[in-house]
C-alpha positions as CSV (number, residue, x, y, z in Angstrom):
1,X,137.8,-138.3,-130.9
2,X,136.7,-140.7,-127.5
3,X,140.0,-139.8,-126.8
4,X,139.5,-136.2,-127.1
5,X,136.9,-135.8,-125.1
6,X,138.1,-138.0,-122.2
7,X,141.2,-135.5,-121.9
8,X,139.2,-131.9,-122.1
9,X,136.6,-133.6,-119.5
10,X,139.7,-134.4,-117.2
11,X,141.1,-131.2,-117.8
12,X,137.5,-129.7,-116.6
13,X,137.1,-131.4,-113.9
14,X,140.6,-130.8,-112.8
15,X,139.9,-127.1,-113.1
16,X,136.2,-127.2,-111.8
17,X,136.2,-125.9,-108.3
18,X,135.5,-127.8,-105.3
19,X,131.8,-127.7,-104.3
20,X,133.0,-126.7,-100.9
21,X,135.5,-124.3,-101.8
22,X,135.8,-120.5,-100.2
23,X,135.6,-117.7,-102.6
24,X,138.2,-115.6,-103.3
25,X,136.6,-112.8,-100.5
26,X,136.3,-115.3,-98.0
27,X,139.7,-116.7,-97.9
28,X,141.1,-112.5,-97.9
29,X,139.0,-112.6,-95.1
30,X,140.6,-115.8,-93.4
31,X,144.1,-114.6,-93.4
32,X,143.3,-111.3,-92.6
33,X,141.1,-112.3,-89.2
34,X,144.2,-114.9,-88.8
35,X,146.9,-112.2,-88.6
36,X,144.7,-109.8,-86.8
37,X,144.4,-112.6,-83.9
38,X,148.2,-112.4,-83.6
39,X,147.8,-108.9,-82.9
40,X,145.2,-108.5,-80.6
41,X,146.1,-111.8,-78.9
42,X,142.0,-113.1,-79.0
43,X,142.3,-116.9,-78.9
44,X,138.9,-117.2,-79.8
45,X,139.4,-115.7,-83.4
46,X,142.5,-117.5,-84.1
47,X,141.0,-120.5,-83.5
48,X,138.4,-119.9,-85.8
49,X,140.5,-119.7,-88.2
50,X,142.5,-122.3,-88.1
51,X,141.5,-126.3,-89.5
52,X,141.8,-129.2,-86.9
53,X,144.5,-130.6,-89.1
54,X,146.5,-127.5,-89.2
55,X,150.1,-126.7,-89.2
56,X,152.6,-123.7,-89.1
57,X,156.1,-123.7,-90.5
58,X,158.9,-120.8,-90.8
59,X,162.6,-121.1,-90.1
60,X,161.7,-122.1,-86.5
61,X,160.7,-125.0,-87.1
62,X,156.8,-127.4,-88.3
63,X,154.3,-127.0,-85.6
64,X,151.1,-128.8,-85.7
65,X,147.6,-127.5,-84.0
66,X,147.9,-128.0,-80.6
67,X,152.3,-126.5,-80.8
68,X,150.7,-123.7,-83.1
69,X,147.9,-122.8,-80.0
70,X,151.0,-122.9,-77.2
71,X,153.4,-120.5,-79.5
72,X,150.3,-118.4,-80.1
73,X,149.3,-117.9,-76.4
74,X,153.0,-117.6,-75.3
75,X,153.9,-114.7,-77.9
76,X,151.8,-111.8,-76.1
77,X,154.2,-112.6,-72.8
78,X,157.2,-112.7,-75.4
79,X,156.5,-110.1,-77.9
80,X,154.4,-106.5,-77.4
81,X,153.0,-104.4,-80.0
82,X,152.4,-107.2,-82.8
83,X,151.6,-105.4,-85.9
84,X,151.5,-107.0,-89.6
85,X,151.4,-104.7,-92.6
86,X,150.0,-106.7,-95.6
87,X,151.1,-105.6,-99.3
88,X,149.9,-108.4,-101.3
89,X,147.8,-111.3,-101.1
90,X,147.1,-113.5,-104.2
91,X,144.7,-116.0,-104.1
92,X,144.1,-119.4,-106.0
93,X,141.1,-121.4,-105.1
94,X,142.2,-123.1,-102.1
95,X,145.9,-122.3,-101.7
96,X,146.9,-118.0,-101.2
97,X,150.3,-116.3,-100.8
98,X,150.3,-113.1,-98.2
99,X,153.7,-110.8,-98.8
100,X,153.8,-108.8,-95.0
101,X,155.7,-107.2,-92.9
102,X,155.7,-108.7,-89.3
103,X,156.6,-106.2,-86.2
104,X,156.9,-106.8,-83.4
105,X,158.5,-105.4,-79.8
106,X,160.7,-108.7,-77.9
107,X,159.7,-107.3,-74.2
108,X,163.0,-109.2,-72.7
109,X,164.8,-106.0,-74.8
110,X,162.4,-103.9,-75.6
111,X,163.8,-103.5,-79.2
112,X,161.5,-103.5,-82.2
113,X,162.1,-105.1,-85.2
114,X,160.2,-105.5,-88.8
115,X,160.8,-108.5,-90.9
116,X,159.6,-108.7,-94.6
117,X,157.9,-112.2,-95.5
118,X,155.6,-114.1,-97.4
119,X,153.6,-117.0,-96.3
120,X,151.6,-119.2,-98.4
121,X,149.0,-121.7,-96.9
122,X,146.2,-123.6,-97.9
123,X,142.2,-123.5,-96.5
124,X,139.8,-126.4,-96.5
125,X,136.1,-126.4,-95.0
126,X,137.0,-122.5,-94.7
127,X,139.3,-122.7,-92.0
128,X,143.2,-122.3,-93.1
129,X,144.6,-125.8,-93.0
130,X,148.5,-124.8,-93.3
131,X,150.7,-121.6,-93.0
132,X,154.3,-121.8,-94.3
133,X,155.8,-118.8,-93.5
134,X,159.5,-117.8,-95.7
135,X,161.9,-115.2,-93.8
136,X,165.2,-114.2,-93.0
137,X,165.9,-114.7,-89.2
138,X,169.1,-112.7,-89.2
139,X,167.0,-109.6,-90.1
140,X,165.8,-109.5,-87.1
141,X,168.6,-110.5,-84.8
142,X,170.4,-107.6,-86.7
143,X,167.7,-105.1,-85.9
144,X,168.0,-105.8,-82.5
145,X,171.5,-105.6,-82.2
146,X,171.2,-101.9,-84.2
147,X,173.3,-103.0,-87.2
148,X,170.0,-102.7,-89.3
149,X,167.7,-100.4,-89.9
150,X,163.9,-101.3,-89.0
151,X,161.6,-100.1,-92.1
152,X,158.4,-100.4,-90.4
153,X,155.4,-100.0,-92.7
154,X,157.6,-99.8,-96.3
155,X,157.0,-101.7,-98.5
156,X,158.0,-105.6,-97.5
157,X,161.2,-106.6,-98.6
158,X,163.2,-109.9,-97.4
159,X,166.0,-107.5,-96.6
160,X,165.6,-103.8,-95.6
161,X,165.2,-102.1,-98.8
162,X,167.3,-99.2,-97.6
163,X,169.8,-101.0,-95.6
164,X,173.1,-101.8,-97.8
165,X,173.5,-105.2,-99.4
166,X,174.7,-107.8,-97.9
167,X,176.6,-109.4,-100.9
């Protein structure tokens, strides 16, 4: 019975949320003031947003903070018209998933191109603390060369959703 108990109060306290976790609103509201920084390019707001200890991953490569602040303020030079189109974001205490659709113009070739992705992350003290973005880089090299269609603003898929398949 001692026994018993010990495991269900584990199990409860393992469960319990932390006294200083966000609630479920606030951390909607993180990631959604986090990608709208990358679109209007404020500094200020992505900052915010973003935990001391923070770090940013995709197919690129792990960037911490201060990498993270550099790639921010160099993408408005590199890329024009940054536009994300959310279709889902789930949320789990501290630790969210965000399905989107990134846009974006590359001003060197002025071609467009919209990749489908999901990021999940992590926020502590109400700040995110990481970003770990999953994507296909071909999609967008293939965009910009005009083998692929761009689907801006359908729903997110890894892949085009109308393009033919690949395999």
């Amino acid at each position: 019975m001692r026994a018993t108990l010990v495991l269900i109060l584990v199990g409860l306290s393992a469960a319990a949320p932390r006294a200083d976790a966000a609630s479920e609103a606030e951390v909607r509201a993180l990631i959604l003031k986090y990608t709208d920084s990358w679109t209007t390019g404020d500094v200020a707001a992505f900052t915010a947003t973003i935990d001391d200890q923070f770090h940013f991953s995709n197919p690129g490569g792990t960037f911490d903070r201060k990498q993270t602040l550099e790639q921010f303020t160099a993408s408005p030079k590199l890329y024009a018209n940054i536009k994300f189109h959310h279709m889902n974001i789930v949320i789990q205490g501290d630790r969210f998933m965000a399905e989107y659709q990134y846009c974006s113009t590359d001003r060197s070739t002025g071609k467009r191109e919209a990749d489908g992705t999901v990021a999940v992350g992590e926020v502590r003290n109400g700040r995110i603390l990481s970003w770990k973005e999953y994507y296909d880089p071909s999609v967008g090299d293939l965009q910009a060369s005009g083998k692929l269609i761009i689907d801006e603003g359908e729903e997110a898929y890894p892949y085009p959703r109308a393009a033919p398949n690949r395999w």
